[in-house]
C-alpha positions in Angstrom: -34.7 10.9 -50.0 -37.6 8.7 -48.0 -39.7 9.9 -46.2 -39.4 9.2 -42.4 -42.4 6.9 -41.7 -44.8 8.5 -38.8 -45.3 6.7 -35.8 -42.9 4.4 -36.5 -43.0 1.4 -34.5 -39.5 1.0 -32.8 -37.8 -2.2 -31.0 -37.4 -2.5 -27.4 -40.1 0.1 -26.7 -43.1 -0.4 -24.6 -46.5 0.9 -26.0 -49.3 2.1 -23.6 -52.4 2.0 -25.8 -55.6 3.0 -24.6 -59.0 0.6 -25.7 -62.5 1.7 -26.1 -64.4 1.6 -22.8 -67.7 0.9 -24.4 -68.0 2.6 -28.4 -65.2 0.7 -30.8 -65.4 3.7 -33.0 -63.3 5.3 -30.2 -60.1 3.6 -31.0 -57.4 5.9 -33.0 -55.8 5.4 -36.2 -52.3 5.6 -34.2 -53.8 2.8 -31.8 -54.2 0.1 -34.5 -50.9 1.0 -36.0 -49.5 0.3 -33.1 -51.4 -3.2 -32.0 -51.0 -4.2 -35.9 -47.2 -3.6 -35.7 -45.6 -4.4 -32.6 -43.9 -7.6 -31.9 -46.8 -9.0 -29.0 -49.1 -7.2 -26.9 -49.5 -7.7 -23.2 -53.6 -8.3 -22.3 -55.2 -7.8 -19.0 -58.0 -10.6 -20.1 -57.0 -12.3 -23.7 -60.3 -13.3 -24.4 -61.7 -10.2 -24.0 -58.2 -8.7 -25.9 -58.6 -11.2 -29.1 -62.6 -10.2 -29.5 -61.2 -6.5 -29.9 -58.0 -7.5 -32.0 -60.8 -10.0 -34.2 -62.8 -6.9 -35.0 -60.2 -4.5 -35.9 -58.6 -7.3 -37.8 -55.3 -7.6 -36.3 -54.0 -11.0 -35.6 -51.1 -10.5 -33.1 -49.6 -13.0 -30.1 -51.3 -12.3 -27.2 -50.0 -12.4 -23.4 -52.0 -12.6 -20.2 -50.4 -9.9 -18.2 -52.8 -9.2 -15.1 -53.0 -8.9 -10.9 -52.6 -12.5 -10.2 -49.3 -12.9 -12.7 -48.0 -9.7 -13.2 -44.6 -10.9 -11.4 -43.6 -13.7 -13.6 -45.5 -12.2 -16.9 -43.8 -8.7 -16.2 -40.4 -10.3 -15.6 -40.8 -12.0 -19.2 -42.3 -9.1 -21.2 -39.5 -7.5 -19.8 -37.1 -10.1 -21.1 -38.8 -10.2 -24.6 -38.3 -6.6 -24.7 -34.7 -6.2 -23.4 -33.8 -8.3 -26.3 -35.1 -6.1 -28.6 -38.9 -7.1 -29.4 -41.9 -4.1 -29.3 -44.8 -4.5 -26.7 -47.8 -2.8 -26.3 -49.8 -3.1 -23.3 -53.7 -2.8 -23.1 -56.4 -3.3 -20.5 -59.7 -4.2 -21.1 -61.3 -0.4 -21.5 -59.5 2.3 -20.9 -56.2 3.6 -20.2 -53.8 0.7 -19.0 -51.7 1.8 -15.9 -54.8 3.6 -14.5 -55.8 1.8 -12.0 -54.3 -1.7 -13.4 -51.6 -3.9 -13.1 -50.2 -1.8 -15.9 -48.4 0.4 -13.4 -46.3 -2.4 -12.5 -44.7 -2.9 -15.9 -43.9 0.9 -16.7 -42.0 0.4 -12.7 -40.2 -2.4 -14.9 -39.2 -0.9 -17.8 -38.4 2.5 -15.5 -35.6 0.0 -13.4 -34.3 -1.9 -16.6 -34.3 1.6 -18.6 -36.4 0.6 -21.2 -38.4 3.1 -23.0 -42.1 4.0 -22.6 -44.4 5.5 -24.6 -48.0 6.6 -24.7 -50.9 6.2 -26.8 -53.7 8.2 -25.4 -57.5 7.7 -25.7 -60.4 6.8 -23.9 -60.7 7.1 -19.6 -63.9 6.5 -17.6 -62.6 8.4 -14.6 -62.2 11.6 -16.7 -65.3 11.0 -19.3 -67.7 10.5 -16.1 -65.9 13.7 -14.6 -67.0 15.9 -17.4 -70.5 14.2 -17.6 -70.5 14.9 -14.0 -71.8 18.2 -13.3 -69.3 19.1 -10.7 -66.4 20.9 -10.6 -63.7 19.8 -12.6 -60.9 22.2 -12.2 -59.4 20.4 -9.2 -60.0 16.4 -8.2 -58.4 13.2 -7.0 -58.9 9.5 -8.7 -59.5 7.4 -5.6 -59.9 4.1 -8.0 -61.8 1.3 -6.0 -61.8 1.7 -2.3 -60.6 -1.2 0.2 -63.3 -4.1 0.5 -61.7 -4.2 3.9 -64.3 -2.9 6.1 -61.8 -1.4 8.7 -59.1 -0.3 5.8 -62.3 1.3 3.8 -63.7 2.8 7.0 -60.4 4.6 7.7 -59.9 5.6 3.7 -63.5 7.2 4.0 -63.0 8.8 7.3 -59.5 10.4 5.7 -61.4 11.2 2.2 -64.5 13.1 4.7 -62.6 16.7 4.6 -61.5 16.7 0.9 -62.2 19.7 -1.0 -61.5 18.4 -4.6 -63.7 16.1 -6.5 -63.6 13.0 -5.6 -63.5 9.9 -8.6 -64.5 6.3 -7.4 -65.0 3.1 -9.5 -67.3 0.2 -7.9 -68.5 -3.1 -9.7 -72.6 -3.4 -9.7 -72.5 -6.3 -6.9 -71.5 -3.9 -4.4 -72.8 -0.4 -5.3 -75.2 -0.4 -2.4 -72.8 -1.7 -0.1 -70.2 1.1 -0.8 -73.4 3.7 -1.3 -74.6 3.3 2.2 -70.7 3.6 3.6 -70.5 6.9 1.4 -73.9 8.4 3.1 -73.0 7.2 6.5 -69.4 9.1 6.3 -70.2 12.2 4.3 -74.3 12.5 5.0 -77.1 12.5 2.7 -77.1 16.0 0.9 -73.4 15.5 -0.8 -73.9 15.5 -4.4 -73.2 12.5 -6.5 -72.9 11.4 -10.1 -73.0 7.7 -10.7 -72.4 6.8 -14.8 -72.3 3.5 -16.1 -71.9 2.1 -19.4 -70.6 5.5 -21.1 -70.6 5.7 -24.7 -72.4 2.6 -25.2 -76.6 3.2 -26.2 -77.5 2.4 -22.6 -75.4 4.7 -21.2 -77.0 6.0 -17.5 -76.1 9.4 -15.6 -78.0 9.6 -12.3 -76.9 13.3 -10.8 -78.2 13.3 -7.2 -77.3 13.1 -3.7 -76.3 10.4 -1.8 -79.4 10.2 0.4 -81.7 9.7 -2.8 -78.5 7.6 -4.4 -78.9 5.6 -1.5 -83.3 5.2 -2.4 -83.0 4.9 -5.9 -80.9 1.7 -6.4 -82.8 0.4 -3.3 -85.5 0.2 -5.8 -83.3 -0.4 -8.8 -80.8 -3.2 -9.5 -77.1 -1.9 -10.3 -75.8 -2.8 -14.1 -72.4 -2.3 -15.1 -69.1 -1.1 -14.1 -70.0 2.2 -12.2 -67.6 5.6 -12.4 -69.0 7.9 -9.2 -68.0 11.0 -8.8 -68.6 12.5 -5.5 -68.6 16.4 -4.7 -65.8 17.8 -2.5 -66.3 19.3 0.7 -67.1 22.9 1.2 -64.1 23.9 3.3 -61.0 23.0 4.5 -60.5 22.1 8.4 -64.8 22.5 8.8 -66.7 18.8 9.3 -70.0 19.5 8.4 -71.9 17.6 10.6 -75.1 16.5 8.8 -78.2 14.5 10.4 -77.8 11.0 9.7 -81.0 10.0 8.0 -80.8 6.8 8.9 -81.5 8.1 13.0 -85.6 8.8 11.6 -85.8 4.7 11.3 -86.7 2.8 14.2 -84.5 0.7 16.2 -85.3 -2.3 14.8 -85.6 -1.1 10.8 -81.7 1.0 11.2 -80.7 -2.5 12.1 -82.4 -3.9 9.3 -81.0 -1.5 7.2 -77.4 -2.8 7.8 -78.4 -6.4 7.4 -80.1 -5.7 4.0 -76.5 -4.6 3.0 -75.0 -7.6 4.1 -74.0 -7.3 7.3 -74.4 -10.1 10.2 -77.2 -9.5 12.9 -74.4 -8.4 15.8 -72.1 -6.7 13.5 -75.4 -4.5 12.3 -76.3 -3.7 16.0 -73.3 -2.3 16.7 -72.7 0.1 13.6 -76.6 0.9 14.2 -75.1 1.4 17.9 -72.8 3.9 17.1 -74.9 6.1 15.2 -77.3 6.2 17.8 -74.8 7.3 20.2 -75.3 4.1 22.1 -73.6 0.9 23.5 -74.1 -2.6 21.8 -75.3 -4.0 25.0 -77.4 -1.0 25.0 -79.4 -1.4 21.7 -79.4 -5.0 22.1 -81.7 -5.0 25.3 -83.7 -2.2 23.3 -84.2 -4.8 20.4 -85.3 -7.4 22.8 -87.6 -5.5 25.0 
């Protein structure tokens, strides 16, 4: 009698395979089986997809599956599947599904009753967690927050009284942007661990706080995807109200300090405004005395 083979590969099953987020070694044996043997794999980026594939050796078909297609690409992976082909679906780094257009497809195969299964591996939210420093035993993965100044305001202002660790993922472009939004909601002694680049030989762990966060890559030019993880609040139901250290600046440099990050020259007066306690109209005059 055969042997039954393990990890058989099986038709009209949907394969969540988790990619290296920086070290190749990283990949599992039960990963490549998988990518070598299903029918097509579904790629958040192809080209970045076929340079992985091209080192492991596999040669496989390749479909861009990603936010700006996932409709019609999901409704024929979906398809391809229902008639009986294998799929395995892979992001860039990391876990697909996890904050990626991923989600979409296991919705899919959930409403057409198409089986799903998992191939675990590498995560950057839970990798930077551990490296963090902070406590682990209870957090919540916030992903990347709204650009949306008023919808990112409002997430922030919700996010101010949460106990658990918090996990955040920013590109480099806007690091200082999203730092200075972080310090001016939850003030300039919460902890913070920013890691970038984990696993790879440049990998960088800053552990500080978000008032020397906030110095530091003043001074020093962002690199990287960036994984911060940001210390809960003490209590529930207490707002700790913390000095804002941007009230030591003068008028004119606070105002300064929000058009460094991008804003325009009215918009800065009136966030500068509000942290002095004052009107627009208020400041403005002050400015132009």
């Amino acid at each position: 009698m055969a042997a039954t083979e393990k990890n058989k590969i099986e038709k009209s099953m949907v394969y969540l395979v988790a990619t290296p987020i920086g070290n190749l070694a990283d990949i599992s044996e039960r990963a490549v089986k998988t990518l070598s043997e299903v029918d097509f794999i579904g790629a958040e980026d192809t080209r970045n997809s076929l340079k992985l594939l091209t080192c492991l050796g596999i040669k496989k078909e390749l479909v861009s599956y990603h936010e700006h297609n996932k409709k019609m690409s999901g409704e024929r992976i979906i398809a391809r599947v229902l008639s009986g082909e294998s799929c395995a679906i892979i992001t860039d780094a990391g876990m697909p599904a996890i904050s990626d257009p991923g989600e979409d497809i296991v919705r899919l195969c959930a409403d057409a009753g198409i089986r799903v299964s998992v191939i675990p591996g590498a995560c950057a939210a839970v990798s930077a967690l551990s490296l963090s420093g902070l406590a682990t035993g209870r957090f919540c993965f916030e992903g990347f927050i709204s650009p949306n100044k008023s919808e990112r305001a409002e997430r922030l202002e919700k996010l101010k009284r949460e106990e658990r660790t918090m996990i955040i993922y920013e590109a480099p472009h806007k690091l200082k942007a999203t730092l200075d939004d972080l310090l001016y909601t939850f003030g300039a002694e919460r902890k913070i661990t920013l890691c970038r680049e984990l696993t790879k030989l440049n990998k960088e762990i800053v552990r500080t706080t978000l008032g020397e966060a906030v110095r530091y890559y003043t001074e020093n030019s962002p690199r990287g995807e960036y994984v911060l993880i940001l210390e809960g609040a003490a209590e529930a139901g207490v707002e700790v109200k913390e000095e804002n250290p941007l009230l030591s600046l003068s008028p004119e440099e606070h105002v300064m300090h929000y058009e460094n990050g991008g804003m325009k020259r009215m918009d800065a007066i009136k966030a500068a405004a509000k942290d002095r306690g004052m009107s627009k109209s208020e400041l403005y005059k002050l400015l132009n005395c």
